[in-house]
Backbone as a ProteinNet text record, in pm:
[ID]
protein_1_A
[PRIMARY]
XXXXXXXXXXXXXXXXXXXXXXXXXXXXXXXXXXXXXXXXXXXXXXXXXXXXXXXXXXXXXXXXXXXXXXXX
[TERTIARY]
-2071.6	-1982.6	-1890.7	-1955.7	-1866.9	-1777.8	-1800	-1711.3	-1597.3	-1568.5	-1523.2	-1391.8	-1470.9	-1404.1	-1267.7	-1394.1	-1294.9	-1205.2	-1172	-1105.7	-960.7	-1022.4	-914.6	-836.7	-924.6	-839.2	-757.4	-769.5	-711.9	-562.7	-588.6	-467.5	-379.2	-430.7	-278.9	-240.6	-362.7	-316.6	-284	-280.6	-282.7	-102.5	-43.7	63.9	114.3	183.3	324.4	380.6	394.3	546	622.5	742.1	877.8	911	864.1	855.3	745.9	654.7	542.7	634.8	677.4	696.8	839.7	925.2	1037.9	1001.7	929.9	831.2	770.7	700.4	664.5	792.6	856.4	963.7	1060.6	1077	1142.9	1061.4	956.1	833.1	886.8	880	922.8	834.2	706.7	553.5	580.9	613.8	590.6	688.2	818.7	931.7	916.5	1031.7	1038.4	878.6	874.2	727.8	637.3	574.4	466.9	469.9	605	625.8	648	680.9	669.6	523.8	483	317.6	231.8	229.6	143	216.4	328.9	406.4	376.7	369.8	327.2	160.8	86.1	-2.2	-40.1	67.9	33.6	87.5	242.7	311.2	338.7	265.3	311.2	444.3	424.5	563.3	693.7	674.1	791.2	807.8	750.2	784.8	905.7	1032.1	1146	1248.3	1166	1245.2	1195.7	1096.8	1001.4	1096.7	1085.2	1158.1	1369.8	1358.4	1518.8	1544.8	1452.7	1462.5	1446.1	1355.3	1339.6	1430.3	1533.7	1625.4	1795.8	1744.1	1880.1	1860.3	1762.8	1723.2	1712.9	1722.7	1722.5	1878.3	1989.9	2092.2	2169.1	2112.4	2157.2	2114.7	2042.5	1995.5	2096.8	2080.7	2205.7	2329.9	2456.1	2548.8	2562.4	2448.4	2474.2	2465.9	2372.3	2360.4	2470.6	2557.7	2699.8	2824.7	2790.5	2880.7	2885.5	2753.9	2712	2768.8	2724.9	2720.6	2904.6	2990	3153.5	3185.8	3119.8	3194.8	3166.8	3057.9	3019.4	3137.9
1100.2	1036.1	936.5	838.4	753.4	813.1	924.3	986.4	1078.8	1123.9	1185.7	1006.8	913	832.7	750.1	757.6	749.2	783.1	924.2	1013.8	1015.4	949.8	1019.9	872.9	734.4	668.7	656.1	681.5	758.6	829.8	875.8	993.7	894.1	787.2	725.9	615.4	522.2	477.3	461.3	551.6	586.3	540.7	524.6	516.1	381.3	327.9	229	293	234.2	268.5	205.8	283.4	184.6	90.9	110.4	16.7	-111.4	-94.8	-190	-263.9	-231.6	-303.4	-412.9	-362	-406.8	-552.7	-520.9	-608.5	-730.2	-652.6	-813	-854.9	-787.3	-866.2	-968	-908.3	-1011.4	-1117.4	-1108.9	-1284.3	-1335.8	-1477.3	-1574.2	-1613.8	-1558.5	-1613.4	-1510	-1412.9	-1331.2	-1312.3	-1243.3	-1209.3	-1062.4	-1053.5	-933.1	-994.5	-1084.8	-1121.4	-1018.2	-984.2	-924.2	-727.1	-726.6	-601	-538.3	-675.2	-654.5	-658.2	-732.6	-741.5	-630.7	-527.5	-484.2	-294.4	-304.8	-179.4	-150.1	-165.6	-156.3	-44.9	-119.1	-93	34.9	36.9	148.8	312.7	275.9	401.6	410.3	321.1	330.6	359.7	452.4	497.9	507.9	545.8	552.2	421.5	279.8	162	151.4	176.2	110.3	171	300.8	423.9	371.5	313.9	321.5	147.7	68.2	-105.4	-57.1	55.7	99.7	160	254.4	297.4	153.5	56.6	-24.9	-110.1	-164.3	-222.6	-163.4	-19	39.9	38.9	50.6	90.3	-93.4	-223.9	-307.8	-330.5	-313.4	-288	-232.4	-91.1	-22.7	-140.8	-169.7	-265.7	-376	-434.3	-541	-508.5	-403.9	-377.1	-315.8	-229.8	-224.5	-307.2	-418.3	-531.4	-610.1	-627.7	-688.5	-629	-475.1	-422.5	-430.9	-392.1	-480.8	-587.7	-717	-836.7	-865.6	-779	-833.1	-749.4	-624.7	-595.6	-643.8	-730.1	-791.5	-916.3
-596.2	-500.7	-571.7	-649.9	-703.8	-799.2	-915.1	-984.9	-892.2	-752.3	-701.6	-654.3	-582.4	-557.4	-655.8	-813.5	-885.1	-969.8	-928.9	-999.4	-849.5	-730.8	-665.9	-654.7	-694	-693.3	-817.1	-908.7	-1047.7	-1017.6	-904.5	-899.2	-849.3	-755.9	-687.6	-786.1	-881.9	-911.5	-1090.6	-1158.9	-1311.6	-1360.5	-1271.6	-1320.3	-1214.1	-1281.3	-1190.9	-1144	-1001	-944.3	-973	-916	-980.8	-876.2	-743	-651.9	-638.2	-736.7	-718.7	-832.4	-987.5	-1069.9	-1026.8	-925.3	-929.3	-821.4	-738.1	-630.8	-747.8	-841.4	-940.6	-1014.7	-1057.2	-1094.2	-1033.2	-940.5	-856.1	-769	-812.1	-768.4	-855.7	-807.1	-919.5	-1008.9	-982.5	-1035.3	-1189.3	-1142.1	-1263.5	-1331.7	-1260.1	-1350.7	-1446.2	-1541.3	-1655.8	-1735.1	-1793.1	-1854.1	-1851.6	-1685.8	-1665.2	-1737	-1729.2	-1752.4	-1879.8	-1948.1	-2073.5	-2162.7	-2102.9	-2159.9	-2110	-2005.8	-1972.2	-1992.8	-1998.5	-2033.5	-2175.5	-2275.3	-2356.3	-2377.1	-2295	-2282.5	-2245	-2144.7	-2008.6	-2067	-2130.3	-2173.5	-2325.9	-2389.8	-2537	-2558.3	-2665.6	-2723.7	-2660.9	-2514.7	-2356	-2328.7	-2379.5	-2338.9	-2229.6	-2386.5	-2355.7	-2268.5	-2298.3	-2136.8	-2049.8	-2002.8	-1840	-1831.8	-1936.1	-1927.9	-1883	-1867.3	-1927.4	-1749.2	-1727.3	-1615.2	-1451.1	-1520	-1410.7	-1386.8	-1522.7	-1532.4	-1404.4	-1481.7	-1421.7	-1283.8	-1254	-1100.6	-1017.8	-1072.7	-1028.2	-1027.3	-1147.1	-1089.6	-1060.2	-987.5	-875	-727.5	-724.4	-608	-585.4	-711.6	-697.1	-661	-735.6	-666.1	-538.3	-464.8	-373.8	-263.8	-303.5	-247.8	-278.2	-349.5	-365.9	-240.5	-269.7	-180.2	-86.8	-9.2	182.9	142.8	99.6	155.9	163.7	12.8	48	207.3	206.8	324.8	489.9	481.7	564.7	609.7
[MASK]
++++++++++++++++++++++++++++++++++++++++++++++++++++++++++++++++++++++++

């Protein structure tokens, strides 16, 4: 039972989302910091692609969040 439990919580959670990491980044508690210390860890050698992809994808957020708020 317990090896079944933890294989299936394995499946949801073996990887970051890109929505959980962008959520700590933008706490003020944590920031880029957390992601740098623990990315490493998580994807080795893919570090700076997975640090590259979260970047781009925070500013996609921002300009479109620029764009609402001028056309508001």
């Amino acid at each position: 039972m317990a090896l079944f439990m933890s294989q299936k919580f394995d499946s949801y959670w073996s990887e970051f989302h890109g929505v959980m990491v962008m959520e700590t980044i933008l706490d003020p508690r944590f920031k880029v910091k957390v992601m740098e210390y623990y990315f490493p860890a998580i994807y080795g050698d893919g570090t700076s692609d997975e640090i590259k992809k979260i970047q781009n994808n925070l500013l996609r957020m921002m300009r479109e969040y620029k764009g609402k708020s001028e056309a508001s």
